[in-house]
Backbone as a ProteinNet text record, in pm:
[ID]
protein_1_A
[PRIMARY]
XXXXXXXXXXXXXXXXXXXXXXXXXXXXXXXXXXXXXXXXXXXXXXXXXXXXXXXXXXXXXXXXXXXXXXXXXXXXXXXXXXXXXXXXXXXXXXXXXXXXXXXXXXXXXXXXXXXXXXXXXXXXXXXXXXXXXXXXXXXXXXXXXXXXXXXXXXXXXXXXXXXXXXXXXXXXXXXXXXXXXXXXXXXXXXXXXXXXXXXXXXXXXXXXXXXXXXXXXXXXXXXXXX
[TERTIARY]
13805.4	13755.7	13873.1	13867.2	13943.6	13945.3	14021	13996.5	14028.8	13897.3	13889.7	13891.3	13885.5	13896.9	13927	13994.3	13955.8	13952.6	13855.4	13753.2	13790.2	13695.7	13749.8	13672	13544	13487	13427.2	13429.2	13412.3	13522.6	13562.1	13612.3	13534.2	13582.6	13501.1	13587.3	13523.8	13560.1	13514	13531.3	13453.5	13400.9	13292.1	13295.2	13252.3	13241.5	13253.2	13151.1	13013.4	12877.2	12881.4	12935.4	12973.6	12949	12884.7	12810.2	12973.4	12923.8	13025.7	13023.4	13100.5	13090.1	13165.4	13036.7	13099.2	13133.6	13261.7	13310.2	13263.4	13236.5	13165.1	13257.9	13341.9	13448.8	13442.1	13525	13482.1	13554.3	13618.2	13681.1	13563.9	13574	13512.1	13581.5	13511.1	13579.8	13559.8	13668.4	13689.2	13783.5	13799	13948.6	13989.7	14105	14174.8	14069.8	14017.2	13990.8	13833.1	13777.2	13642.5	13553.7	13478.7	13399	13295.4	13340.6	13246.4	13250.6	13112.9	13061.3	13098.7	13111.3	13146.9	13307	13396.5	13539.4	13581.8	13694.3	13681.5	13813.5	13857	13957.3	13947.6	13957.9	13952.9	14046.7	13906	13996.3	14018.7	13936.6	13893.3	13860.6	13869.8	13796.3	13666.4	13535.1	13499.2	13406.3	13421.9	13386.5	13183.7	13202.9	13020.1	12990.6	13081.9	13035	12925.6	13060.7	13030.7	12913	12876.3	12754.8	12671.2	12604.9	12498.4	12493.9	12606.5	12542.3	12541.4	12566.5	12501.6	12374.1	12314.7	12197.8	12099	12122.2	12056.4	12048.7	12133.5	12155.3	12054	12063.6	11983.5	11835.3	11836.5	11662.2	11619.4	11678.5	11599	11611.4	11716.1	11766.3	11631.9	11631.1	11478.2	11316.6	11376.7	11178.3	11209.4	11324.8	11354.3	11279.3	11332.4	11375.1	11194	11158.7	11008.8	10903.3	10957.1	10883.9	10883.9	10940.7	10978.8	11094.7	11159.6	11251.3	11371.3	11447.6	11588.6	11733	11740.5	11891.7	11997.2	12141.7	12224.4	12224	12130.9	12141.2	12091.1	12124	12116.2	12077.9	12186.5	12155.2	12317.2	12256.3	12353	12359.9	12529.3	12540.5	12608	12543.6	12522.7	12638.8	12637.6	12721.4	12904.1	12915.9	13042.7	13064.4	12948.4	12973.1	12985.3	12911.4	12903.6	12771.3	12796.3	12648.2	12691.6	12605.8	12638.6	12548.2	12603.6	12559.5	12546.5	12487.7	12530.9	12542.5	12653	12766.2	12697.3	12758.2	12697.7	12809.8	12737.9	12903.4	12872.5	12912.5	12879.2	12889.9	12821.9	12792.2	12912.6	12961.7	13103.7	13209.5	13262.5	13408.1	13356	13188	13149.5	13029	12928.5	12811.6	12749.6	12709.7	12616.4	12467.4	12371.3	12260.2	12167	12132.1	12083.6	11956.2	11854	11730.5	11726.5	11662	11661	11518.7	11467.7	11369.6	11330.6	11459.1	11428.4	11597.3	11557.5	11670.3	11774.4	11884.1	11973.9	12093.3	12218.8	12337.4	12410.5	12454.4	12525.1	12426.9	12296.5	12176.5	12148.9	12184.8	12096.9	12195.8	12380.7	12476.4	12462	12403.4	12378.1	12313	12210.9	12008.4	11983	12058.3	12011.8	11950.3	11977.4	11909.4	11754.8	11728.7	11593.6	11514.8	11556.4	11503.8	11547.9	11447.7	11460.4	11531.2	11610.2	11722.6	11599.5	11618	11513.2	11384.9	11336.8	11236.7	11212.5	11061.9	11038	11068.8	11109	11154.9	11029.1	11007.4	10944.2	11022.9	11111.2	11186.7	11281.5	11353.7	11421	11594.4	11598.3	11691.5	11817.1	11917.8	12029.9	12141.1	12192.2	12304.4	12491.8	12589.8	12732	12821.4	12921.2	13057.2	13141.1	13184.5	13237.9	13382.4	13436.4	13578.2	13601.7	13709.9	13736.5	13786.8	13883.1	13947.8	13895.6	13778.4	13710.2	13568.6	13556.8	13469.7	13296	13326.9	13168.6	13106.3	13164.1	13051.8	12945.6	12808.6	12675.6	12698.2	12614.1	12636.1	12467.8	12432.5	12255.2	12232.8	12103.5	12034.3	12090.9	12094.9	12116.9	12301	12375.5	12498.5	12557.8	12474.4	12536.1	12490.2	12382.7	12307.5	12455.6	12519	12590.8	12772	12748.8	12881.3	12854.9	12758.3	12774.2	12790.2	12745.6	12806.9	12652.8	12500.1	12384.8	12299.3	12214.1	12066.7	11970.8	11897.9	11775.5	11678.9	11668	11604.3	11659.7	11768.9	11838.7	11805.4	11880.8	11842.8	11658	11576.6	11443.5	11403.9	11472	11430.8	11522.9	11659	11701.8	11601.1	11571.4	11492	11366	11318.7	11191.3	11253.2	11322.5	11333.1	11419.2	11458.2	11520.9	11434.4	11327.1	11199.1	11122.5	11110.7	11058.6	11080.7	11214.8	11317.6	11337.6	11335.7	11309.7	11241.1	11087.9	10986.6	10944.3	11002.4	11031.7	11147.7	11208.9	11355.4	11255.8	11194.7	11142.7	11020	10975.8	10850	10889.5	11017.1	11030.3	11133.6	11135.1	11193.9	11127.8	10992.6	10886.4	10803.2	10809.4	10788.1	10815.1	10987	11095.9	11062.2	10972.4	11022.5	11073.6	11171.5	11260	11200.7	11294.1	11230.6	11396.6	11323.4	11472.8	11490.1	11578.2	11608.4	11629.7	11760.4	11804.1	11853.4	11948.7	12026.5	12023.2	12154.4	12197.5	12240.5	12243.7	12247.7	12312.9	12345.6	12434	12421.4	12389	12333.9	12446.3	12390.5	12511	12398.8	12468.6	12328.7	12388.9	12331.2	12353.2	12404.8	12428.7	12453.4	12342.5	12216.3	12169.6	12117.1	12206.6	12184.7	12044.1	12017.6	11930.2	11935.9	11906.1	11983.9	11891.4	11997.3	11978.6	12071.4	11977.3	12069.5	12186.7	12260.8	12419.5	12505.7	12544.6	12648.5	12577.9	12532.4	12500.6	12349.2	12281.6	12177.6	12199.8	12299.2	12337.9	12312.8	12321.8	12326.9	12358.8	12529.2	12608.6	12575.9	12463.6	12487.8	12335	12250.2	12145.5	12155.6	12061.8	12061.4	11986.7	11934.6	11812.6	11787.4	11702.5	11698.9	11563.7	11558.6	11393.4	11417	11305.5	11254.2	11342.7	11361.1	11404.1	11612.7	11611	11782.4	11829.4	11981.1	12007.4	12059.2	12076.6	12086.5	12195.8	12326.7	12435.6	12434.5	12522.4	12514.3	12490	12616.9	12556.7	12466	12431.4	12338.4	12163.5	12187.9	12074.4	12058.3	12203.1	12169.2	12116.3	12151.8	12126.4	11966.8	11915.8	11758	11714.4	11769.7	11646.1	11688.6	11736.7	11697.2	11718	11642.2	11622.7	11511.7
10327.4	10354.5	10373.8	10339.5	10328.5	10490.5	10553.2	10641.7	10595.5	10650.1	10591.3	10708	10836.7	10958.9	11077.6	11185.5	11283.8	11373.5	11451.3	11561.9	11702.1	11802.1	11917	11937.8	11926.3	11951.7	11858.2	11743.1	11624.8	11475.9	11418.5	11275.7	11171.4	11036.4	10941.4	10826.3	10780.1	10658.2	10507.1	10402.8	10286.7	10226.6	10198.7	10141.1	9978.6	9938.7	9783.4	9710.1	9771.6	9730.2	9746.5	9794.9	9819.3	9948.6	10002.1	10146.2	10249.9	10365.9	10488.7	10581	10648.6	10777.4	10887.7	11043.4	11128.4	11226	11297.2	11391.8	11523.9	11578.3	11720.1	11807.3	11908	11979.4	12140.1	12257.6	12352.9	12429	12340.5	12421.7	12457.7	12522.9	12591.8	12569.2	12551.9	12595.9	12753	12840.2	12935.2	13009.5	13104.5	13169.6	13306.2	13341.7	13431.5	13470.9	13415.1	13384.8	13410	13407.4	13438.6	13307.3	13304.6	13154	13155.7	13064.5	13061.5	12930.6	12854.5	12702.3	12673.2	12762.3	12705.8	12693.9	12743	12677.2	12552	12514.7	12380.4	12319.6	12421	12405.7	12525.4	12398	12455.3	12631.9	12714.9	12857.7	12916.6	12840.1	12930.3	12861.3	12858.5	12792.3	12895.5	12846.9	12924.2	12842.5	12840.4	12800.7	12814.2	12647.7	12618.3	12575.9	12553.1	12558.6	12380.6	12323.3	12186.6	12124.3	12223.3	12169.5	12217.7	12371.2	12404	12310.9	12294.6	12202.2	12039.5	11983.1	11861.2	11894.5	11993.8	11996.8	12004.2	12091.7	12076.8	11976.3	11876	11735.7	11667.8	11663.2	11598.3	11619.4	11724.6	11777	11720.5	11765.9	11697.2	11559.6	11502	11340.8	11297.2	11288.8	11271.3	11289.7	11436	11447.9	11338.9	11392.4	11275.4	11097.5	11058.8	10908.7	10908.1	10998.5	10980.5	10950.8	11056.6	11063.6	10933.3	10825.9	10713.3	10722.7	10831.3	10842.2	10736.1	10720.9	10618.7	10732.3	10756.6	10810.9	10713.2	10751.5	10697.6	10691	10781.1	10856.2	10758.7	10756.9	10643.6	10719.4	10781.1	10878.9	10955.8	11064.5	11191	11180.1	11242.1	11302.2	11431.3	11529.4	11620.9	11648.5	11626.6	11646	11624.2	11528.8	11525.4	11521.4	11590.2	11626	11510.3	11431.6	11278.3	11229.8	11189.2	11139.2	10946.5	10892.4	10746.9	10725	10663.3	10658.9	10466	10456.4	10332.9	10354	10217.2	10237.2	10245.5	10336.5	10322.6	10358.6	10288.1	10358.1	10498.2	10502.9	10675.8	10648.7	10727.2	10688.7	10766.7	10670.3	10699.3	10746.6	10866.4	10912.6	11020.1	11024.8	11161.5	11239	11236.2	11313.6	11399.8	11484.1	11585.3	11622.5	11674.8	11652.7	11802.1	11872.9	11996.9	12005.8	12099.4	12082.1	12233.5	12306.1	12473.5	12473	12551.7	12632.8	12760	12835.6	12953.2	12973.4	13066.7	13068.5	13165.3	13123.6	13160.4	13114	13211.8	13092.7	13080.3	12941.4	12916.4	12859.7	12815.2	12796.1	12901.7	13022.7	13173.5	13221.4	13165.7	13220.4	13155.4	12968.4	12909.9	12963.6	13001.1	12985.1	13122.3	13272.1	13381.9	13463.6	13358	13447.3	13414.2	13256.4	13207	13244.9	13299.3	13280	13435.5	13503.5	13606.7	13568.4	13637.8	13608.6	13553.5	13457.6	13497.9	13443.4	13409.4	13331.7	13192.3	13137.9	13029.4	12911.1	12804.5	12697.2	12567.3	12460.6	12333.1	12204.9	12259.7	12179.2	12113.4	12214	12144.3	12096.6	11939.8	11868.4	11841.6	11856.1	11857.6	11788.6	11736.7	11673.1	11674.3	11681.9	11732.1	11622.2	11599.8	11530.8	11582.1	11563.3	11640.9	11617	11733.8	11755.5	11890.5	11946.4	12051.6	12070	12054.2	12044.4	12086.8	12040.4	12036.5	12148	12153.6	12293.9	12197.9	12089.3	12027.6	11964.5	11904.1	11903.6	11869.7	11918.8	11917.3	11733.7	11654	11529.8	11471.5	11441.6	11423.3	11260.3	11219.4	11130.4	11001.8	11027.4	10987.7	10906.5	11012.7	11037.6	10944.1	10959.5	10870.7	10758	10690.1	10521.5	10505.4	10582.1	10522.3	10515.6	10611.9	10581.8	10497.6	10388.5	10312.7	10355.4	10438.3	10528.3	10510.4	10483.7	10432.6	10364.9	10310.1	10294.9	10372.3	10344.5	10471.9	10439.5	10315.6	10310	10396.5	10367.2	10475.1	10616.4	10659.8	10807.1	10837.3	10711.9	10763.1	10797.2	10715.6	10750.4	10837.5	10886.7	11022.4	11134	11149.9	11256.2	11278.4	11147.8	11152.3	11195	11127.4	11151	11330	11340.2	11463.8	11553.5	11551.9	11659.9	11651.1	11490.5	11529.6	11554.8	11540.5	11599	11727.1	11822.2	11940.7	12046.5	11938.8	12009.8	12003.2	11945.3	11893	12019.8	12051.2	12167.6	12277.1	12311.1	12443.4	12471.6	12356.7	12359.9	12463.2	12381.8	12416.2	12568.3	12567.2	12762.3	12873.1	12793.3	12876.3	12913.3	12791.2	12838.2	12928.2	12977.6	13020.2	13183.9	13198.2	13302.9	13330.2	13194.6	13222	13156.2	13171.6	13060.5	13054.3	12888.7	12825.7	12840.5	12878.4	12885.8	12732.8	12686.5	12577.7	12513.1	12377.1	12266	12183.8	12133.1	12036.9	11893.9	11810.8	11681	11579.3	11513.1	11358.5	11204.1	11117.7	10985.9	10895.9	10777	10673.4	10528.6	10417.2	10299.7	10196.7	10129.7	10031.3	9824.7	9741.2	9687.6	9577	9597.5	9606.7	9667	9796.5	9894.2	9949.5	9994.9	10093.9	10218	10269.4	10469.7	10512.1	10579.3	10657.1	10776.3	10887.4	11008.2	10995.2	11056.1	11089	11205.5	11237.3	11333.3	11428.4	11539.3	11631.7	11687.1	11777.7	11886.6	11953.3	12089	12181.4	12322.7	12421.4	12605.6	12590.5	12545.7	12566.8	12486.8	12395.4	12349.7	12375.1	12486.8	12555.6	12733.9	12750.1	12872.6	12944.7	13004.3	13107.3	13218.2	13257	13412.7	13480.5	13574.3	13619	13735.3	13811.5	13948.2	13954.1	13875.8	13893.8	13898	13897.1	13909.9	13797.1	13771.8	13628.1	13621.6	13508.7	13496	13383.6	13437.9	13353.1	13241.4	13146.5	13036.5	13058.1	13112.9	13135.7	13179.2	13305.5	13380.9	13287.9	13183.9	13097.2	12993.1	12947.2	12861.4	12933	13062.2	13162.7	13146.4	13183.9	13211.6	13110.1	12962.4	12885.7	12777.9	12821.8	12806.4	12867	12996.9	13125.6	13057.3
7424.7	7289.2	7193.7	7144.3	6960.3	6868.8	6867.5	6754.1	6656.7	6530.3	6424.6	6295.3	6370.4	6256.2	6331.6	6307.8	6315.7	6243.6	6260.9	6148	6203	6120.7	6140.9	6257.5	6297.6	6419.2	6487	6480.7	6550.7	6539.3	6629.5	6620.6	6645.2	6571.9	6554.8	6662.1	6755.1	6797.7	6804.5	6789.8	6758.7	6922.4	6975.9	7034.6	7049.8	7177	7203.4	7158	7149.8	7072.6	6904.4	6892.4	6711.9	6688.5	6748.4	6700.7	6717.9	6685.9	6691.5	6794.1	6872	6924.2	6863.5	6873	6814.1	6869.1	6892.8	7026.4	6908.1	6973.2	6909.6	6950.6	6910.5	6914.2	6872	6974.5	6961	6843.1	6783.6	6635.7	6553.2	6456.2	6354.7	6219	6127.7	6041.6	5997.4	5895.2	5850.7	5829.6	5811.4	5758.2	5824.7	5867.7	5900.6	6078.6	6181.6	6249.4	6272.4	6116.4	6118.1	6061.9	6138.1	6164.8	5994.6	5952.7	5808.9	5776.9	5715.8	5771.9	5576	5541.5	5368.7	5347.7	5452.8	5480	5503.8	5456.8	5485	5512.3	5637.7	5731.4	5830.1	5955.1	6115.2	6085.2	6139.8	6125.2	6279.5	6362.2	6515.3	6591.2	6667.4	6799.9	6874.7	6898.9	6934.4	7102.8	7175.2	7337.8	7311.6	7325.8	7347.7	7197.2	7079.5	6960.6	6954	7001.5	7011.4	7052.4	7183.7	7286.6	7227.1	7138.5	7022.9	6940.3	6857.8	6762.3	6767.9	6914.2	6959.2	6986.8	7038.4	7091.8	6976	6880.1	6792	6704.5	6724.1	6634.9	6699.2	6855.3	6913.7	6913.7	6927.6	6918.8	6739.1	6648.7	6543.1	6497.4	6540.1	6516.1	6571.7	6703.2	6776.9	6731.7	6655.7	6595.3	6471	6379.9	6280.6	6282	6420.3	6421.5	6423.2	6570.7	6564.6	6459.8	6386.5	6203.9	6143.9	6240.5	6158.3	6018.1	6006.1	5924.6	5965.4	5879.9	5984.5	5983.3	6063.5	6062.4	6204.8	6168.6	6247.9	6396	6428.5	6568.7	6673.3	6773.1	6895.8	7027.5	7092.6	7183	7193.3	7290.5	7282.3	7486.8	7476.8	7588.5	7584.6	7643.4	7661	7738.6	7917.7	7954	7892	7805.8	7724.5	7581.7	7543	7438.7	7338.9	7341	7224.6	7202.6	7075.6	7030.9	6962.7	7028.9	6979.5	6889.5	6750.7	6646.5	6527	6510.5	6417.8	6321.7	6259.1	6152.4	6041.3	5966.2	5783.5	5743.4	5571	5498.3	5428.5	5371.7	5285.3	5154.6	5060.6	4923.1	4834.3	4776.9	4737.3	4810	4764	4882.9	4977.8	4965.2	5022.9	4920.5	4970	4893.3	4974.8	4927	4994.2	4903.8	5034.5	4931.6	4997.7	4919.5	4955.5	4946.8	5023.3	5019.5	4975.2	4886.9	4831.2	4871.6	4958.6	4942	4866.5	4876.4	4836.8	4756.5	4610.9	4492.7	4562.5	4665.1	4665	4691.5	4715.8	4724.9	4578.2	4597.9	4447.6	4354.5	4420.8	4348.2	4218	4264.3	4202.2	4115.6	4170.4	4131.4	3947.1	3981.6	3850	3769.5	3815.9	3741.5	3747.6	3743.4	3795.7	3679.9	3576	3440.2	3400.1	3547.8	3527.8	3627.2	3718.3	3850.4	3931	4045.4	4117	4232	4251.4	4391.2	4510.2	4617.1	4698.2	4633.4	4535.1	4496.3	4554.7	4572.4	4620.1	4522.4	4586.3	4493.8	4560.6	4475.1	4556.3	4631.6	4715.3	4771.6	4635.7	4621.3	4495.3	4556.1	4548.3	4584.6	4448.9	4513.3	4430.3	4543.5	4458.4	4487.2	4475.5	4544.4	4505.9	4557.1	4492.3	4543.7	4602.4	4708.9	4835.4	4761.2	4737.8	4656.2	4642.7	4761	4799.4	4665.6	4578.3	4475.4	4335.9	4336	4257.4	4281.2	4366.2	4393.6	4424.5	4490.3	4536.2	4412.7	4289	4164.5	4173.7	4100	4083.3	3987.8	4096.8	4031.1	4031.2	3908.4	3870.7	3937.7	3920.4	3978.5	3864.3	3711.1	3620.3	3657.8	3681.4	3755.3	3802.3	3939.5	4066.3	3982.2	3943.3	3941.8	3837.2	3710.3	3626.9	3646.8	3748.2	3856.6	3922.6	3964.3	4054.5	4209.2	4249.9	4366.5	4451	4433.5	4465.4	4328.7	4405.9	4316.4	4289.3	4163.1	4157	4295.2	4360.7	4502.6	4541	4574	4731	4670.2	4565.7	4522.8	4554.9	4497	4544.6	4677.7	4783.5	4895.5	4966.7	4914.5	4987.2	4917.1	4825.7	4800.4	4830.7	4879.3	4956.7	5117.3	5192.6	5288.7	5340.6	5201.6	5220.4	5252.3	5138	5202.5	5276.2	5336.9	5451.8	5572.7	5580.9	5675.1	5684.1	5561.6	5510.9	5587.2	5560.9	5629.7	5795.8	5845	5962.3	6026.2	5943.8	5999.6	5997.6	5859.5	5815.9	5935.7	5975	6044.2	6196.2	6236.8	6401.4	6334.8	6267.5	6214.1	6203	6151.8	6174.4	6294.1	6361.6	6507.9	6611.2	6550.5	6619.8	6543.7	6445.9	6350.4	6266.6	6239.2	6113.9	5981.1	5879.4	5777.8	5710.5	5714.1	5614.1	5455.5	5428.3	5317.8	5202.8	5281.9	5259.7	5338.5	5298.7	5398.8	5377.7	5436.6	5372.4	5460.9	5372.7	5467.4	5400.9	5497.2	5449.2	5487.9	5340.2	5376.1	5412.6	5415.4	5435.6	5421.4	5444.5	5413.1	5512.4	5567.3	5647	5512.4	5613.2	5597.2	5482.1	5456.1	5370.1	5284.8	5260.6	5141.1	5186.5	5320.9	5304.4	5389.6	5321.1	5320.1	5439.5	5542.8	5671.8	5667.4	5690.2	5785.9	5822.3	5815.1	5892.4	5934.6	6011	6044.6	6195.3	6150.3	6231.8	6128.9	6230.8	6179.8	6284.9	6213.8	6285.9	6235.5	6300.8	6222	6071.3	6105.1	6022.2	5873.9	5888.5	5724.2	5677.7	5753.4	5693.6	5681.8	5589.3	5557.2	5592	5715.9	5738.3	5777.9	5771.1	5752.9	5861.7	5850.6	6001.1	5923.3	5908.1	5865.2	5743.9	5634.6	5527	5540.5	5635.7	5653.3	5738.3	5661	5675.6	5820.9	5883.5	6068	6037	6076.3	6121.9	6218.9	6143.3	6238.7	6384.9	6449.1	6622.6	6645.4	6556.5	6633.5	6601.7	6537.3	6516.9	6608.6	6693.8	6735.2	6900	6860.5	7019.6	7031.2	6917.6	6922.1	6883.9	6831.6	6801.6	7007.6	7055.3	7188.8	7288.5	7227.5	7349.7	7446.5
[MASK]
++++++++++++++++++++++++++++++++++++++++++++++++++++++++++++++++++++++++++++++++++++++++++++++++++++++++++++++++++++++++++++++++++++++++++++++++++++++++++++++++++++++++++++++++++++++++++++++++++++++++++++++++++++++++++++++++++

């Protein structure tokens, strides 16, 4: 296999069918040796990180694909820690796309003169440009189509597929007891411009909480497969 990237918690290798493999890795990001998923450089290593949040990639990639949704996902191995994936590109240098259930975060930090901390939202989707530098900018639907960066198609159907991907996370949280707040996710489009899932669905890039108090990444990925 070919290495073709390496990331802060996973590497990318190309393989012989075209598709990708992704080594899932026990770094973390965060700072001064404390694990925090809004850092955005390796702070820790923490043993088993990798194999949680493959498993949980795997378990919803699967209900995902089922849903008839399209994401990248192919299959996962477990025993080594890789998930084989097909190729997409990514929309511009890097986008991210958030699903808010509930007004908190930097959501509340914006809107806190409109809205109660902790208030219910209707799956309200927003979108950012991945630019450490720049602090993530809030980039509109209007935005991206006049940057050239997607189409109002593609934007229509990440925001469709966002929520229903959404509700699909929130669903098996509730099962578990918890409830999601938010989360976040990342597209990419295949070779005829049509938009699929990408990366991971892991702890670390949702927000949830059980009995009103928020539940850290590990300790989420402890109980959502106790």
């Amino acid at each position: 296999m070919e290495l073709i990237y390496t990331g802060k918690t996973k590497n990318v290798y190309a393989l012989d069918n075209g598709n990708y493999l992704l080594k899932f890795k026990d770094d973390c990001t965060g700072k001064d040796g404390v694990f925090d998923p809004g850092e955005n450089s390796v702070g820790l290593t923490i043993e088993g990180v990798g194999d949680v949040n493959l498993r949980m990639s795997m378990y919803f990639f699967e209900k995902i694909n089922a849903a008839g949704i399209r994401t990248h996902y192919v299959s996962a191995d477990l025993q080594n820690t890789t998930m084989e994936v097909l190729p997409a590109k990514v929309f511009g240098k890097g986008l991210e796309v958030i699903c808010r259930l509930r007004a908190v975060g930097s959501f509340f930090r914006r809107y806190g003169e409109y809205i109660a901390e902790g208030a219910p939202l209707p799956s309200y989707v927003e979108t950012t440009f991945k630019n450490d530098e720049k602090g993530d900018p809030l980039v509109t639907e209007d935005g991206l189509i006049a940057l050239g960066v997607m189409t109002a198609q593609q934007y229509d159907d990440i925001r469709d597929m966002t929520r229903r991907i959404t509700a699909i996370v929130a669903d098996e949280m509730q099962k578990r007891g918890l409830e999601l707040y938010d989360i976040k996710f990342e597209y990419g489009y295949d070779a005829a411009g049509k938009v699929m899932l990408i990366d991971e669905i892991a702890s670390g890039n949702m927000r949830v909480y059980k009995d009103g108090k928020y539940v850290d990444p590990m300790t989420l990925s402890a109980l959502f497969f106790a």
